[in-house]
C-alpha positions in Angstrom: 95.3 -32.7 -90.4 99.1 -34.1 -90.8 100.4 -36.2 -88.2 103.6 -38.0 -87.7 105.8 -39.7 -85.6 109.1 -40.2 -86.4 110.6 -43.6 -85.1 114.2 -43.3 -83.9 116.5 -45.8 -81.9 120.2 -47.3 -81.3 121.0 -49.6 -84.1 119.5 -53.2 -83.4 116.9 -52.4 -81.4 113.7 -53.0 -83.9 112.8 -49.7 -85.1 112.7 -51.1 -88.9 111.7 -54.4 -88.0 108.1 -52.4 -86.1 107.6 -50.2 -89.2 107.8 -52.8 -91.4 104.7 -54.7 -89.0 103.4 -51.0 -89.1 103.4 -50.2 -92.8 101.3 -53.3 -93.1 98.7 -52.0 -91.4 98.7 -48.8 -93.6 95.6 -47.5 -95.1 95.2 -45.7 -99.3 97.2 -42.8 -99.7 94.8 -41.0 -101.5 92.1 -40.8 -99.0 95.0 -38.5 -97.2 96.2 -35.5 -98.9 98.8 -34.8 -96.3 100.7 -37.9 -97.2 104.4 -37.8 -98.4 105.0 -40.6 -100.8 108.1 -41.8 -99.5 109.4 -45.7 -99.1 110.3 -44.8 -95.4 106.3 -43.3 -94.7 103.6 -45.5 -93.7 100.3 -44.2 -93.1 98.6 -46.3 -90.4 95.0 -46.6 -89.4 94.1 -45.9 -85.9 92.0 -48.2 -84.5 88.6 -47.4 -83.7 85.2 -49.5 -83.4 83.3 -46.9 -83.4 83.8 -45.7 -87.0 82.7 -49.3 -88.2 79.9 -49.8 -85.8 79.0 -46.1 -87.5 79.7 -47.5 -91.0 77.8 -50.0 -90.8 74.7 -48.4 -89.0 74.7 -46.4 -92.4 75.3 -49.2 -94.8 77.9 -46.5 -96.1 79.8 -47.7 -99.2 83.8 -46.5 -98.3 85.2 -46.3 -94.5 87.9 -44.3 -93.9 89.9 -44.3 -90.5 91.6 -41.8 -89.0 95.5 -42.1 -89.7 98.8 -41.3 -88.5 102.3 -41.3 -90.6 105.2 -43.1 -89.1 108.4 -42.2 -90.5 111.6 -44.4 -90.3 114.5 -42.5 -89.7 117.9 -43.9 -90.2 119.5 -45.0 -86.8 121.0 -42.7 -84.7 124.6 -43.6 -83.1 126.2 -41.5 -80.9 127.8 -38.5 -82.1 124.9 -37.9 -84.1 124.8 -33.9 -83.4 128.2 -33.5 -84.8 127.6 -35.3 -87.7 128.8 -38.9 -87.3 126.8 -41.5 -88.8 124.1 -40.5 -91.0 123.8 -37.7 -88.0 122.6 -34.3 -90.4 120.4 -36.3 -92.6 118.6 -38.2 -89.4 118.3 -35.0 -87.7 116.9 -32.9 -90.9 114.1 -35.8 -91.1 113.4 -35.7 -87.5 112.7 -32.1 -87.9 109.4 -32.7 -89.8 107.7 -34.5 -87.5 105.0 -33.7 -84.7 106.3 -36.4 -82.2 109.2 -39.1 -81.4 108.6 -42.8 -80.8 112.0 -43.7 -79.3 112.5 -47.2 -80.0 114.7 -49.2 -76.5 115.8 -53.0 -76.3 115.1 -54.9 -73.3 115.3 -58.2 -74.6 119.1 -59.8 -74.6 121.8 -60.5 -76.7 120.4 -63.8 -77.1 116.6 -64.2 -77.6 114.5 -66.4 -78.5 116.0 -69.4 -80.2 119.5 -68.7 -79.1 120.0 -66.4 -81.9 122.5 -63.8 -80.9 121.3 -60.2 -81.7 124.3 -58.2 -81.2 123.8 -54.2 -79.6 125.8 -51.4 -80.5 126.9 -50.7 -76.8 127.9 -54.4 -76.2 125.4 -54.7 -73.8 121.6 -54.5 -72.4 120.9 -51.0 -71.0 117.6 -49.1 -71.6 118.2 -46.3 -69.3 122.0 -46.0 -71.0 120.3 -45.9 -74.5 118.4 -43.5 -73.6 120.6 -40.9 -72.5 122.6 -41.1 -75.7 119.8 -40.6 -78.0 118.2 -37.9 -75.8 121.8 -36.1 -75.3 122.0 -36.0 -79.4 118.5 -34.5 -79.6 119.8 -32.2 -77.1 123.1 -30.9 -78.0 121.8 -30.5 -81.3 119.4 -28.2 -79.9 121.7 -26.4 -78.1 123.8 -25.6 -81.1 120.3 -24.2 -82.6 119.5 -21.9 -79.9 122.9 -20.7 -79.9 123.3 -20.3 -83.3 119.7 -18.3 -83.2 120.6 -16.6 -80.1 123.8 -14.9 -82.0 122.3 -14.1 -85.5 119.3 -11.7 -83.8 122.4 -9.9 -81.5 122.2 -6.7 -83.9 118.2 -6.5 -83.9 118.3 -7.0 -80.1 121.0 -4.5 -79.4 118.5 -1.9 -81.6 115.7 -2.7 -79.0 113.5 -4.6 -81.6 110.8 -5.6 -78.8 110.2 -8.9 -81.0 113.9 -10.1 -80.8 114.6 -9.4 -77.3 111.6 -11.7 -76.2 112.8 -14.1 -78.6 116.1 -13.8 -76.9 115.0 -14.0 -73.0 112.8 -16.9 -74.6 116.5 -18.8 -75.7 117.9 -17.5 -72.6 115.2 -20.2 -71.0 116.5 -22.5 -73.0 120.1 -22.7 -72.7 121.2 -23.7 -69.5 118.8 -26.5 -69.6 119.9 -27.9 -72.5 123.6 -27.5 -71.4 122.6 -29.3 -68.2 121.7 -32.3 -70.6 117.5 -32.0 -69.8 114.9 -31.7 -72.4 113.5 -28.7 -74.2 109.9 -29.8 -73.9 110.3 -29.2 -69.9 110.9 -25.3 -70.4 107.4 -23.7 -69.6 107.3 -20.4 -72.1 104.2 -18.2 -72.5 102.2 -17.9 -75.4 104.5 -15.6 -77.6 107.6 -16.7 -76.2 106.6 -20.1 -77.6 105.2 -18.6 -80.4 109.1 -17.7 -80.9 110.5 -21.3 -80.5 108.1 -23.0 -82.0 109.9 -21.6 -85.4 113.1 -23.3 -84.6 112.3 -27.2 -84.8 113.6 -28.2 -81.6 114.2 -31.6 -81.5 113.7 -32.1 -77.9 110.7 -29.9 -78.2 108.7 -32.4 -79.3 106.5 -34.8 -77.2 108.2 -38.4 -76.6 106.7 -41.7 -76.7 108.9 -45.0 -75.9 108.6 -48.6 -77.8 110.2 -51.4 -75.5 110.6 -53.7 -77.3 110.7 -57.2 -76.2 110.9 -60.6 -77.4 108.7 -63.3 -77.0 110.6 -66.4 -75.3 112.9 -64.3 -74.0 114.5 -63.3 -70.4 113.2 -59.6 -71.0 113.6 -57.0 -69.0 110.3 -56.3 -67.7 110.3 -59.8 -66.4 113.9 -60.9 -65.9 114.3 -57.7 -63.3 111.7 -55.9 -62.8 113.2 -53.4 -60.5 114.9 -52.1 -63.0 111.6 -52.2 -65.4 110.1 -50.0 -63.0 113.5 -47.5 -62.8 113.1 -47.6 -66.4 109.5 -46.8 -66.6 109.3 -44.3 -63.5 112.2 -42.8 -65.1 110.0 -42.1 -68.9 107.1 -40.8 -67.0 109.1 -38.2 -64.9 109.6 -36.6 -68.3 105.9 -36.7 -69.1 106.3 -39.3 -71.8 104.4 -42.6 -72.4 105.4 -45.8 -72.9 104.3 -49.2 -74.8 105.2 -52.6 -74.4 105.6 -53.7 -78.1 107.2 -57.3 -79.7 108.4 -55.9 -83.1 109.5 -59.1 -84.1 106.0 -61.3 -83.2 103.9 -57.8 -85.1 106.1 -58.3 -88.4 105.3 -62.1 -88.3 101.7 -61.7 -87.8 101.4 -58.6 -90.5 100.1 -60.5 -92.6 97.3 -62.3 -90.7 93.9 -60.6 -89.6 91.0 -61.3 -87.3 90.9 -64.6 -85.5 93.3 -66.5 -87.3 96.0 -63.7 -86.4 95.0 -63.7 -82.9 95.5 -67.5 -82.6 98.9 -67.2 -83.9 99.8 -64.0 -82.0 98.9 -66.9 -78.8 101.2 -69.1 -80.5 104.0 -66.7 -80.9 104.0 -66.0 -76.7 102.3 -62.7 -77.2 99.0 -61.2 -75.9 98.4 -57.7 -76.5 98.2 -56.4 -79.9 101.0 -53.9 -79.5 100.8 -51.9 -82.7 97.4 -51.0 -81.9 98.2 -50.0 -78.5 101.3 -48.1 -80.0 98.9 -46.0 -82.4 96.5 -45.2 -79.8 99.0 -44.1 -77.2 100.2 -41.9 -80.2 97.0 -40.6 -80.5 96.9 -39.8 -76.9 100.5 -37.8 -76.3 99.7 -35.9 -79.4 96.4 -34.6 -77.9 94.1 -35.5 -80.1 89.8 -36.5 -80.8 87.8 -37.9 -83.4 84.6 -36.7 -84.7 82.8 -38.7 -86.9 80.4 -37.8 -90.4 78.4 -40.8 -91.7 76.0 -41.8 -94.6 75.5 -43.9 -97.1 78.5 -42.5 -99.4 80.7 -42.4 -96.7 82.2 -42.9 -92.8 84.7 -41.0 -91.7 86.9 -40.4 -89.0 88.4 -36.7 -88.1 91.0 -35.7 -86.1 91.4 -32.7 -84.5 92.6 -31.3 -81.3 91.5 -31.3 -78.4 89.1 -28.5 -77.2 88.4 -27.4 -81.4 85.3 -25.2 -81.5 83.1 -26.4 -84.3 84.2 -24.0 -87.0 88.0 -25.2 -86.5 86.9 -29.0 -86.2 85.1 -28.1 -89.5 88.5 -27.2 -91.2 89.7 -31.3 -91.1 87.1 -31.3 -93.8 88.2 -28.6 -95.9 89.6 -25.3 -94.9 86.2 -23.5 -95.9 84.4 -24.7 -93.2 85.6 -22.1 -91.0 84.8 -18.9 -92.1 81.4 -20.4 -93.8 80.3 -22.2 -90.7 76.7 -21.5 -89.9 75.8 -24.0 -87.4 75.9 -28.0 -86.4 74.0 -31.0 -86.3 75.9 -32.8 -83.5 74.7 -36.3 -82.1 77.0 -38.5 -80.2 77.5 -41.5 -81.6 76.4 -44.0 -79.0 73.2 -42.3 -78.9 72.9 -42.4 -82.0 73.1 -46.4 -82.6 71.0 -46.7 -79.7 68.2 -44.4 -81.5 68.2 -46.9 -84.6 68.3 -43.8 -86.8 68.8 -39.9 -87.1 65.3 -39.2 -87.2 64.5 -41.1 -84.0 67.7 -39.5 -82.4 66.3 -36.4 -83.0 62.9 -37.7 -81.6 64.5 -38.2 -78.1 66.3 -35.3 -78.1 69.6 -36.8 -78.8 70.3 -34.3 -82.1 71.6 -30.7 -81.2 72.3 -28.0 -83.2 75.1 -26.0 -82.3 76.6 -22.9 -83.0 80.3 -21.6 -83.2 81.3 -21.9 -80.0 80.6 -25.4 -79.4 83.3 -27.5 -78.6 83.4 -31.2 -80.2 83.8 -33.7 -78.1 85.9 -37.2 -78.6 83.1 -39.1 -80.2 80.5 -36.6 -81.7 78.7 -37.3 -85.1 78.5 -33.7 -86.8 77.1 -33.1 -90.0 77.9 -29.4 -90.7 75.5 -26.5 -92.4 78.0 -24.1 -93.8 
């Protein structure tokens, strides 16, 4: 299945310097139909031991992860919903994707080596930076629903059952936009959101946030942490995530792997391997498992949602799967190493077959009988 995050941010804050470190990581096009050939898509392997611990176990001759496309959309200033900047074609892009990595500074004007980093405000402000990309997404939301609201007036005022719950659906909408909150906190049924789900909303759309630091530098999760926390209390009350990423020290060691890049990542001031962190966490918000198929030709990681039943999980394969779904072979995939092979997996007990109601859980081998 397609999946995309759309990275956004205030001029100077690293959004192109992390997809650059992220495009690194990317993984052959081909393997992924979905994929837009584009210089400003990387498709990026999510980490996952499991799929070469699998891979292995079956001396398979191709892995091939499970991905996600990042997309790097041209910086957003302020006035974006009205068209300054590059504000139509930034919020056409952001459009297409399924979530938005928000990309903050909180390391300061001068970091690192002294070198002055300038910031489009004048100044350090997370919280500030925030607002103003938030408010763009916002108001250009508002002029959506508003726009929507007033071209189904006639169809509404003929008592078209469909357009009037679209319309009470908008009329949700509006004042919370105009009070400057979110879309994505609006609860809606399942038809009502049905409805709005056809519109794009920008502020629809589930948030995660990069702060991006700087190794070396006073940054803000250190230099003042109360405001840190202000900052990070203030990203969950929205029901976002977060990740602590150095953009800078992941494009430097893009080029490194294994030990050797872990040594220099030590080196650079940096511990945690923040683009792999990032990708998982992106994983997460989006609400999403892996399943796993495996032989000699081939490992695989799938991705589906959370809570598929076996026939749907099937359709990450190819779309057949559904209707021709007769049953599964499912065997989780710890077991299964444990076992030594399928056979003696299915010896213990550890192999199930499964019908169409099954639902696959984060970690299940299947092999599919269709």
């Amino acid at each position: 299945m397609s999946l995309s995050i759309g990275i956004v941010g205030l001029p100077n804050v690293g959004k192109s310097t992390l997809f650059n470190a992220l495009t690194k990581k990317g993984v052959p096009c081909e393997n992924y139909p979905f994929c837009t050939i584009d210089p400003s898509v990387g498709v990026v392997a999510v980490p996952d031991d499991r799929l070469w611990k699998l891979s292995e176990f079956s001396k398979s001759a191709k892995t091939i992860p499970a991905a996600i496309e990042f997309v790097d959309i041209a910086g957003l200033v302020k006035g974006a919903s009205e068209g300054e900047g590059l504000g139509n074609k930034f919020l056409a892009n952001i459009r297409e994707v399924d979530a938005i990595l928000e990309m903050v500074r909180i390391f300061p004007l001068k970091s690192g080596k002294g070198n002055e980093i300038l910031h489009v405000m004048g100044d350090i402000d997370p919280l500030r930076d925030i607002e103003i990309i938030n408010l763009e997404l916002i108001l250009a939301d508002l002029e959506t629903v508003i726009k929507r609201k007033n071209n189904i007036t006639r169809e509404v005022r003929r008592g078209d059952k469909e357009f009037i719950l679209e319309e009470e659906a908008l009329n949700k909408l509006i004042p919370v936009l105009e009070a400057g909150r979110l879309a994505n906190i609006v609860e809606f049924n399942e038809k009502e959101l049905e409805k709005i789900k056809q519109l794009g909303l920008l502020s629809m759309k589930p948030f995660i946030y990069g702060l991006n630091k700087r190794a070396g530098s006073e940054n803000l999760d250190t230099a003042n942490p109360e405001v840190f926390k202000e900052l990070t209390d203030y990203i969950e009350s929205m029901g976002s995530r977060y990740v602590v990423i150095d953009a800078k020290v992941e494009d430097e060691l893009k080029d490194f792997e294994g030990e050797e890049k872990e040594m220099f990542r030590k080196e650079l001031g940096s511990e945690d391997d923040g683009i792999n962190n990032l990708i998982t966490e992106g994983y997460k918000l989006l609400g999403l498992d892996t399943y796993f198929t495996t032989g000699e030709d081939e490992t695989r990681a799938w991705t589906i949602k959370k809570g598929s039943t076996a026939p749907v999980a099937g359709m990450a394969i190819h779309t057949d799967f559904k209707d021709k779904f007769i049953r599964a072979e499912v065997v989780f995939w710890e077991d299964l190493l444990l076992a030594g092979s399928f056979a003696e997996a299915r010896a213990k007990g550890k192999v199930r077959t499964e019908g169409k109601e099954y639902i696959v859980k984060n970690g299940d081998v299947i092999e599919f009988k269709i």
